[in-house]
MMTF fields as JSON, N, C-alpha, C and O atoms, coordinates in Angstrom:
{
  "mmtfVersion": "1.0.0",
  "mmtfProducer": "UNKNOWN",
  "numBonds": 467,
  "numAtoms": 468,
  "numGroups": 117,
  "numChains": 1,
  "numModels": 1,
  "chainsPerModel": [1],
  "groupsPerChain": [117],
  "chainIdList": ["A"],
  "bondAtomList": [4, 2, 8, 6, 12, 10, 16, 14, 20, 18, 24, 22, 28, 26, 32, 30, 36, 34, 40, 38, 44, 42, 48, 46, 52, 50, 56, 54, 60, 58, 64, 62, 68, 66, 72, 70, 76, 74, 80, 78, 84, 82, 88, 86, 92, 90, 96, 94, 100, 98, 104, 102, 108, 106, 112, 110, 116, 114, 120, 118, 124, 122, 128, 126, 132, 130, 136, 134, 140, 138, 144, 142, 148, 146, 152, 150, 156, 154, 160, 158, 164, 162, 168, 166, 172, 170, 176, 174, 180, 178, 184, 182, 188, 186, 192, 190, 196, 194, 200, 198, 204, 202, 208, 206, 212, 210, 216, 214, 220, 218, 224, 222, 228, 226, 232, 230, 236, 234, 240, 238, 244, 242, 248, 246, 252, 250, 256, 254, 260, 258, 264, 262, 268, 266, 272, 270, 276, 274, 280, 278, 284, 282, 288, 286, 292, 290, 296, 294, 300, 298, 304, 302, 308, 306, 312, 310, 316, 314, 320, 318, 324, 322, 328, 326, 332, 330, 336, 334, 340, 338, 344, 342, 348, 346, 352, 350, 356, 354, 360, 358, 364, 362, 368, 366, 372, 370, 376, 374, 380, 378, 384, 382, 388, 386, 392, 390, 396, 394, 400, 398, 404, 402, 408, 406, 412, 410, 416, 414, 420, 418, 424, 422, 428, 426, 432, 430, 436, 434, 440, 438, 444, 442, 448, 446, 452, 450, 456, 454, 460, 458, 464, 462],
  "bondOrderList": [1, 1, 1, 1, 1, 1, 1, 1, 1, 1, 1, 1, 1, 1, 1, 1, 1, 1, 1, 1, 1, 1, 1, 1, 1, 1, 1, 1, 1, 1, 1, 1, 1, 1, 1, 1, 1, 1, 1, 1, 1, 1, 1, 1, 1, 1, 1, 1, 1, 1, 1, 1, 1, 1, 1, 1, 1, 1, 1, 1, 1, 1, 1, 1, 1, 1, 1, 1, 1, 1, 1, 1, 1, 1, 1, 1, 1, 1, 1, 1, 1, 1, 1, 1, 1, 1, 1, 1, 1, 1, 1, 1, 1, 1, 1, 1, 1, 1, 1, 1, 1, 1, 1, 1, 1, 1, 1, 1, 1, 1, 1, 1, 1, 1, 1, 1],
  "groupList": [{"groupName": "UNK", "atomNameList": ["N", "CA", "C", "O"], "elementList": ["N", "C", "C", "O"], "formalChargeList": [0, 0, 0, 0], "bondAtomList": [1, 0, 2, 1, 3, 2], "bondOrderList": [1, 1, 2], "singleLetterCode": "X", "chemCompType": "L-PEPTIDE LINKING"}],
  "groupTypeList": [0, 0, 0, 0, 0, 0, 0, 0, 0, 0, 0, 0, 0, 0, 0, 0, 0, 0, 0, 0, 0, 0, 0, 0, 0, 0, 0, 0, 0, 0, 0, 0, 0, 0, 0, 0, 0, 0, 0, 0, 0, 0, 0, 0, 0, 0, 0, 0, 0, 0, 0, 0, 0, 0, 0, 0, 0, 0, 0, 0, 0, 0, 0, 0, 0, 0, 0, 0, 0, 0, 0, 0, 0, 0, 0, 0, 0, 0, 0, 0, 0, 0, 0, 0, 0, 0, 0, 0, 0, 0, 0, 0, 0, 0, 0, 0, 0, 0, 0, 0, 0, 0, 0, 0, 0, 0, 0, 0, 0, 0, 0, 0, 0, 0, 0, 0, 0],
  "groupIdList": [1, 2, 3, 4, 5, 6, 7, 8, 9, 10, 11, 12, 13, 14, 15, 16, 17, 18, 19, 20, 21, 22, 23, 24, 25, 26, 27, 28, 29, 30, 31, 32, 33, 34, 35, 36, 37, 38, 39, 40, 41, 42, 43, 44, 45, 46, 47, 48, 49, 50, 51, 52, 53, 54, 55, 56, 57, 58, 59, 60, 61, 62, 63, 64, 65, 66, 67, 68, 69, 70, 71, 72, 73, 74, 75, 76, 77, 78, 79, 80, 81, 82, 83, 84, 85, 86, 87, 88, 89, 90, 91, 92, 93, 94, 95, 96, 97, 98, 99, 100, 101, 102, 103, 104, 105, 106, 107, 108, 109, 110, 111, 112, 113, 114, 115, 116, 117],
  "secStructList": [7, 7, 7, 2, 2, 2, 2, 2, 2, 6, 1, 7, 7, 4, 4, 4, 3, 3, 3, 3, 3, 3, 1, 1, 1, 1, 7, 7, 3, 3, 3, 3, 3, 3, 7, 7, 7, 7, 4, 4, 4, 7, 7, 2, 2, 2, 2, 2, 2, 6, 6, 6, 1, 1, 7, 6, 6, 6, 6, 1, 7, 6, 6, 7, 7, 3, 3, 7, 1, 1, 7, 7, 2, 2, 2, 2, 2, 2, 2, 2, 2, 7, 1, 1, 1, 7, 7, 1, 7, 3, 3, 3, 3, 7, 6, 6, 1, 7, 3, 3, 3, 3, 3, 7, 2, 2, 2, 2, 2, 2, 2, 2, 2, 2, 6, 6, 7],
  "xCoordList": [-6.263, -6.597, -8.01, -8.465, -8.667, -9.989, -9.745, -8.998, -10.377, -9.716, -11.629, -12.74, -11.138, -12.695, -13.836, -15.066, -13.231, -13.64, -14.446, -15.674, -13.583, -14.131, -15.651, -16.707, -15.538, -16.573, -18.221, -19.369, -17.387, -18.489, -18.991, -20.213, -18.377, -18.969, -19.839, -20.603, -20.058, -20.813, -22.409, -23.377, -22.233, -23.65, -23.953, -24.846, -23.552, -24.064, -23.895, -22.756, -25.071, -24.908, -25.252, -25.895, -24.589, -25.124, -26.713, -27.141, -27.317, -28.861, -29.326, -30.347, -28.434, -28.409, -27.74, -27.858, -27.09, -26.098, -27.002, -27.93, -26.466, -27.177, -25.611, -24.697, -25.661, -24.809, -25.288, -26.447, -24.506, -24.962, -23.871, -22.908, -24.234, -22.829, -22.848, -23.858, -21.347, -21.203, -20.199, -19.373, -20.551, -19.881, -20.548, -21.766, -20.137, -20.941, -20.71, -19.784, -21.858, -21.242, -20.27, -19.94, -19.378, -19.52, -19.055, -17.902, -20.107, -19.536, -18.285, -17.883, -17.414, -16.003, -16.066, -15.49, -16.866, -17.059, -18.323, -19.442, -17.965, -19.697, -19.818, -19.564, -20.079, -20.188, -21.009, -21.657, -20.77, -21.697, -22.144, -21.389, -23.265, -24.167, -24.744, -25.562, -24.65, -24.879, -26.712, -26.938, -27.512, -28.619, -28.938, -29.423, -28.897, -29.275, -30.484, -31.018, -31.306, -32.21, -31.965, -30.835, -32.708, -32.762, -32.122, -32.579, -31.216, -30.559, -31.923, -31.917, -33.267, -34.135, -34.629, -35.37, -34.059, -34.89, -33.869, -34.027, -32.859, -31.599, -31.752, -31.92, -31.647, -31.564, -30.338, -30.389, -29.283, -27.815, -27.996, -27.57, -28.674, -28.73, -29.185, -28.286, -30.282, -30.332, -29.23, -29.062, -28.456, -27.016, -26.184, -25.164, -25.828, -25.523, -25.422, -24.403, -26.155, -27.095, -26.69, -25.955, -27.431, -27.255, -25.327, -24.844, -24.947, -22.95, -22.72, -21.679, -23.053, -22.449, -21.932, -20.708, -22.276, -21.551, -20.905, -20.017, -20.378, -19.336, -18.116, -18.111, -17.146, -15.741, -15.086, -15.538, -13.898, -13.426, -12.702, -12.221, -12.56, -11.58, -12.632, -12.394, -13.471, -14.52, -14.766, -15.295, -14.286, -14.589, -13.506, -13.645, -12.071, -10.539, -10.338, -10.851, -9.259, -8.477, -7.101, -6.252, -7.094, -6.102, -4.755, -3.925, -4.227, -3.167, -2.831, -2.303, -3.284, -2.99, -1.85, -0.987, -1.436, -0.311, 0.217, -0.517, 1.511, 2.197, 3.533, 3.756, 4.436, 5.513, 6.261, 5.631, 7.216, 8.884, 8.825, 8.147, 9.254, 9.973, 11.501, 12.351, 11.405, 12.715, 12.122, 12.854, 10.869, 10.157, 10.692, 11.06, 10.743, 11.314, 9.921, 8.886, 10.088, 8.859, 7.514, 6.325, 8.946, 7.713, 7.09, 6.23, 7.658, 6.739, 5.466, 4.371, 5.814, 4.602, 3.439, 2.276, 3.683, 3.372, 2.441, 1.265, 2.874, 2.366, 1.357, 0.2, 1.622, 0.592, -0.923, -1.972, -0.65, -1.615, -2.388, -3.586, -1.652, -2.63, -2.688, -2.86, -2.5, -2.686, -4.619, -5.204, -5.09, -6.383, -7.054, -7.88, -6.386, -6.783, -5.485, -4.472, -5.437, -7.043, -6.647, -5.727, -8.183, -7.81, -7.517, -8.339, -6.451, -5.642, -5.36, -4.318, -6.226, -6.048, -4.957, -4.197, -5.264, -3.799, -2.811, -3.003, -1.985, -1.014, -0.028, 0.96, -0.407, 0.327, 1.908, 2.304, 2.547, 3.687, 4.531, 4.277, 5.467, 5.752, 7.216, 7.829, 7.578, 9.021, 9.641, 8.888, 10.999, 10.859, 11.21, 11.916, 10.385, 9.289, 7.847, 7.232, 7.269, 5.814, 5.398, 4.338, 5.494, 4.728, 4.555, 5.375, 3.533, 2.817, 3.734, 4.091, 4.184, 5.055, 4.511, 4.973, 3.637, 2.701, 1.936, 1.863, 1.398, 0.398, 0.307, 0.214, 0.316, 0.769, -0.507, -0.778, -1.293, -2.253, -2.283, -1.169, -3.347, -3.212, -3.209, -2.993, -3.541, -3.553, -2.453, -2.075, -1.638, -0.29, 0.168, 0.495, 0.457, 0.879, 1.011, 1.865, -0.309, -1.0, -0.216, 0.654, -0.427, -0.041, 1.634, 2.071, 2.287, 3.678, 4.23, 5.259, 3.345, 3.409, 3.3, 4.093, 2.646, 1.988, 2.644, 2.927, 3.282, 4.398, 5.691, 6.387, 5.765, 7.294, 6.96, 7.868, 5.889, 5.63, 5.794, 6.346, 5.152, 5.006, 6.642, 6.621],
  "yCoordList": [45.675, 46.259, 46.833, 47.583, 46.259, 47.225, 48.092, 47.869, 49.876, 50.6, 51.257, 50.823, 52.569, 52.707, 53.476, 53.455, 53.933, 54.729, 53.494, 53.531, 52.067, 51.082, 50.67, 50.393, 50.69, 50.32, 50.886, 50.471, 52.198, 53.599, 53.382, 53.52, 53.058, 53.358, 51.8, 51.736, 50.842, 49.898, 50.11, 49.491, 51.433, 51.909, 53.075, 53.81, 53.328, 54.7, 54.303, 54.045, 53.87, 53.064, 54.326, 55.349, 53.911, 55.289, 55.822, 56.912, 54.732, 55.288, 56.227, 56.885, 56.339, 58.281, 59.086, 60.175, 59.041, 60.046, 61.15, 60.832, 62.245, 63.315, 63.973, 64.312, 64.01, 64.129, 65.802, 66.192, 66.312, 67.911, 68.425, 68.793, 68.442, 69.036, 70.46, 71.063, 71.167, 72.124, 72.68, 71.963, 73.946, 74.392, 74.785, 74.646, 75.283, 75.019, 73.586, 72.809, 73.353, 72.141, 72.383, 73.533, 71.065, 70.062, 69.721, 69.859, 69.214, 69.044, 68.642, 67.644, 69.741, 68.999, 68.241, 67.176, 68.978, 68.582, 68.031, 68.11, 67.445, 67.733, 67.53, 66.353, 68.191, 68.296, 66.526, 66.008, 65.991, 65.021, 65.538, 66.31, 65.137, 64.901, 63.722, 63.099, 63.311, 62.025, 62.86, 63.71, 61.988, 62.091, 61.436, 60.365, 61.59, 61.137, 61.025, 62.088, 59.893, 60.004, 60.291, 60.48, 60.296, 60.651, 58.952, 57.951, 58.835, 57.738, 57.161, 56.396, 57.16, 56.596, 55.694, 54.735, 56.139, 55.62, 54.287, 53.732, 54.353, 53.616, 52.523, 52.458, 51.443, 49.952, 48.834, 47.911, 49.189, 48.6, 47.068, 46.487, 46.604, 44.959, 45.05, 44.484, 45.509, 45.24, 45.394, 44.635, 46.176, 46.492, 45.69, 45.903, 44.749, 43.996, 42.763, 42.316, 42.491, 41.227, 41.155, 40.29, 42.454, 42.447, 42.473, 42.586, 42.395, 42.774, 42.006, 42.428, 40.494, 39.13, 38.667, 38.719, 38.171, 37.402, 37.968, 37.121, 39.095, 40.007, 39.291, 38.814, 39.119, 38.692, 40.175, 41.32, 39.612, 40.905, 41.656, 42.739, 40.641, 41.434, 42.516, 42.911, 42.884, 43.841, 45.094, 46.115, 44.866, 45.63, 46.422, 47.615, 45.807, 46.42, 47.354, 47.603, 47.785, 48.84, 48.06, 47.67, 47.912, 46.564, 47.192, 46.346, 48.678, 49.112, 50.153, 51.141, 49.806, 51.075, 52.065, 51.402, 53.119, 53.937, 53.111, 52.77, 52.892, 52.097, 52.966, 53.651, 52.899, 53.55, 52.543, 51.806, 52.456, 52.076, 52.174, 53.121, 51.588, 51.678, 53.077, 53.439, 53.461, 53.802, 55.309, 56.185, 55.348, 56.804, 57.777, 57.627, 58.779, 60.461, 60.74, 60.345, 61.515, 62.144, 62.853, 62.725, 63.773, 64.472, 63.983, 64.55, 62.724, 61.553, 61.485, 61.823, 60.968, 60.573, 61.706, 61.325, 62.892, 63.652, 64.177, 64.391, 64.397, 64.77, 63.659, 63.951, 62.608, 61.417, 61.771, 62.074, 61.624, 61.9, 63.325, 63.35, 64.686, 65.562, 66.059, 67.266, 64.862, 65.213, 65.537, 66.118, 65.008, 65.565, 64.04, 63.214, 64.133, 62.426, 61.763, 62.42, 59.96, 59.849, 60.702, 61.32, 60.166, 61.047, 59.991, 59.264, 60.056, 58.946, 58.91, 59.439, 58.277, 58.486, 57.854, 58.337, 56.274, 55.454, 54.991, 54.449, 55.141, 54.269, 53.184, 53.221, 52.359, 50.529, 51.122, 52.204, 50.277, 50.732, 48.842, 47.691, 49.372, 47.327, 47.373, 48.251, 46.28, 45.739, 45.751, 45.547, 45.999, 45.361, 44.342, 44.318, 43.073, 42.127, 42.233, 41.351, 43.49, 43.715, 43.212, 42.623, 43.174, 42.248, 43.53, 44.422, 43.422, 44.288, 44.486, 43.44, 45.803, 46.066, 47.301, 47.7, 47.684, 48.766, 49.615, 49.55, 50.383, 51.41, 52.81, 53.161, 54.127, 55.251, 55.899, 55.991, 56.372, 57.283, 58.527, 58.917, 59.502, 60.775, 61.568, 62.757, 60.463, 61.029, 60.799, 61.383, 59.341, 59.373, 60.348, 60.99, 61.027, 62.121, 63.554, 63.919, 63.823, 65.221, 64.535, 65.288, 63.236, 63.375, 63.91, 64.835, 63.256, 63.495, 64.753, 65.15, 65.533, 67.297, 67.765, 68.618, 67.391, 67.869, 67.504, 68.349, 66.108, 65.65, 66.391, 66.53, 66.857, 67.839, 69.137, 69.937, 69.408, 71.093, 71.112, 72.03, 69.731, 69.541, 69.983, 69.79],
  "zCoordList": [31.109, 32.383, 32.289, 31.426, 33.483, 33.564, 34.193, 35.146, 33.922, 34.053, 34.604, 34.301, 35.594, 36.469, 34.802, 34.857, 33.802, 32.433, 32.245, 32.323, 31.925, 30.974, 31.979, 31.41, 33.326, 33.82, 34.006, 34.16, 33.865, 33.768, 32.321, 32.273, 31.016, 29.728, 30.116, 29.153, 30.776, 30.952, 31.091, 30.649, 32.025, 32.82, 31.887, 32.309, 31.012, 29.418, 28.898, 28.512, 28.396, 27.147, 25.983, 26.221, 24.586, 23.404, 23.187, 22.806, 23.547, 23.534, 24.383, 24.186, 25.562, 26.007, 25.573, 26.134, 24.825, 24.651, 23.467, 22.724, 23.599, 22.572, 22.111, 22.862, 20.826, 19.809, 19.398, 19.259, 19.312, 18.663, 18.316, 18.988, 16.3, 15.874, 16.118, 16.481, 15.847, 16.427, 14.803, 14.238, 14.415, 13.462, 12.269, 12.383, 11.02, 10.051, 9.118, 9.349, 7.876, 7.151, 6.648, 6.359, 6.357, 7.22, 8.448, 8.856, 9.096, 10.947, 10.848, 10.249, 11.677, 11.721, 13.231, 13.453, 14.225, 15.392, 15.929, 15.421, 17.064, 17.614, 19.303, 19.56, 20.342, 21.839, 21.967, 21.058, 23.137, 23.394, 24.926, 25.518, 25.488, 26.233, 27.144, 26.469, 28.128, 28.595, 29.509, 30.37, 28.67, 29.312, 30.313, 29.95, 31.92, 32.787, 33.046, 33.36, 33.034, 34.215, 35.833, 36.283, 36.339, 37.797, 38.367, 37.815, 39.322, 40.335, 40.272, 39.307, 40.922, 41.391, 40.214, 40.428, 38.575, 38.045, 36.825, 35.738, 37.939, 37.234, 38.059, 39.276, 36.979, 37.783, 37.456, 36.643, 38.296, 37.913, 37.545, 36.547, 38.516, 38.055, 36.814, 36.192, 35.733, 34.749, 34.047, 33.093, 34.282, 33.437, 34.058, 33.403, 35.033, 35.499, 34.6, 34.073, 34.555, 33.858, 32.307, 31.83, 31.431, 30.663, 30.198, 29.072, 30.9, 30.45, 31.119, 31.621, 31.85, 32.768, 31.637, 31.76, 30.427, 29.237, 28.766, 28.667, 28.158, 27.79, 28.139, 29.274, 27.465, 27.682, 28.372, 28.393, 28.881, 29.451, 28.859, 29.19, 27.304, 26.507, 25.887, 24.745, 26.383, 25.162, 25.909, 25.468, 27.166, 28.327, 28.311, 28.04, 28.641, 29.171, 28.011, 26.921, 28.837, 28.257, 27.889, 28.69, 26.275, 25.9, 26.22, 26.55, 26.212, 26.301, 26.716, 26.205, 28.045, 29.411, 29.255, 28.679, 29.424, 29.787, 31.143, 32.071, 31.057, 32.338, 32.232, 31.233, 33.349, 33.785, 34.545, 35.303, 34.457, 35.527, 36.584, 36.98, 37.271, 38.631, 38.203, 39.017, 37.041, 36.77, 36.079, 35.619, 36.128, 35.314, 36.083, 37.248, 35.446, 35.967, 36.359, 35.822, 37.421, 38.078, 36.947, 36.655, 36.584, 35.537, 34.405, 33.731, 34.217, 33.241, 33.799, 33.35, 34.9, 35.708, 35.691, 35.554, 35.807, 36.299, 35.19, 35.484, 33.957, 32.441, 32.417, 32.117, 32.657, 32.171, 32.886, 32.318, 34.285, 35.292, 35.11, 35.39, 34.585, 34.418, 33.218, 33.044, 31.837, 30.771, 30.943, 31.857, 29.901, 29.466, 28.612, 29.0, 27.514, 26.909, 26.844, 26.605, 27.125, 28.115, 29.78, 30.315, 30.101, 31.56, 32.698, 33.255, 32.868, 33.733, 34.96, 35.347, 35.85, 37.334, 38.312, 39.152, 37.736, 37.824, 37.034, 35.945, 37.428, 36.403, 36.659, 37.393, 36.035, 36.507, 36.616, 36.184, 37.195, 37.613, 36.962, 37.318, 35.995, 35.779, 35.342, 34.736, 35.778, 35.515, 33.875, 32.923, 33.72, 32.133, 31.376, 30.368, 32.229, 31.901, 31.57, 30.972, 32.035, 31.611, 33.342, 33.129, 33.966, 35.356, 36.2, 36.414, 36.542, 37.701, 39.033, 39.576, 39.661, 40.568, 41.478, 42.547, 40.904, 41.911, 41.066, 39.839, 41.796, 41.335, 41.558, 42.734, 40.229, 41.204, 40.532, 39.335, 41.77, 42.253, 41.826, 41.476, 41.693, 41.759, 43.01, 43.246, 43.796, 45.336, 46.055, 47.07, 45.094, 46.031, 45.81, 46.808, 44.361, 43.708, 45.403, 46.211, 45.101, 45.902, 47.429, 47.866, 48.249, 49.357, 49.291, 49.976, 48.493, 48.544, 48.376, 48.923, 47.412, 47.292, 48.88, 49.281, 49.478, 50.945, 51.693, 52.542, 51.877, 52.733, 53.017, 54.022, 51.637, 51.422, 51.92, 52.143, 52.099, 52.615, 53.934, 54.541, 54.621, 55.507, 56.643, 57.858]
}
């Protein structure tokens, strides 16, 4: 599954990133940093271009978090506001593995709101 993370790490590439360990030696940690230039000075087609030959297997996310038609709510629910990874959708599949829907963080929030309603 391409997933909206795998598409974003397309357009940051590591040659912005700033690495700064954090601690004494030896670094057990270290904060990262995504150095932006300014929008005006970003040119997607080159990153376009440069990632057209890429297979898609280099891209995806080989082994998504997926859920049931048969998941308990609060499965769902832990997945979506865990922390890592940070999971916005989650495939919804038969158990055959086959695609059967998709659950949102917004379907999530409307349905909280529906019930108040």
């Amino acid at each position: 599954m391409v997933t909206e993370s795998d598409l974003v790490d397309l357009f940051e590439p590591e040659e912005e990133t700033l690495w700064i360990p954090i601690g004494l030696p030896p670094f057990v940690d270290t904060l990262t940093y995504q150095v932006k230039p300014p929008w005006a000075d970003l040119d997607l087609g080159i990153d376009l271009v440069r990632n057209a030959d890429r297979p898609i297997s280099e891209v995806m996310t080989a082994d998504p978090a997926t859920v049931t038609p048969d998941t308990d709510v609060d499965e769902v629910l832990d997945l979506l506001s865990g922390g890592e990874p940070d999971i916005n959708r989650l495939p919804v599949v038969d158990d055959d593995g086959s695609l059967v829907g998709l659950i949102a963080r917004q379907d999530v929030i409307r349905a909280f709101r529906d019930r108040r309603i």
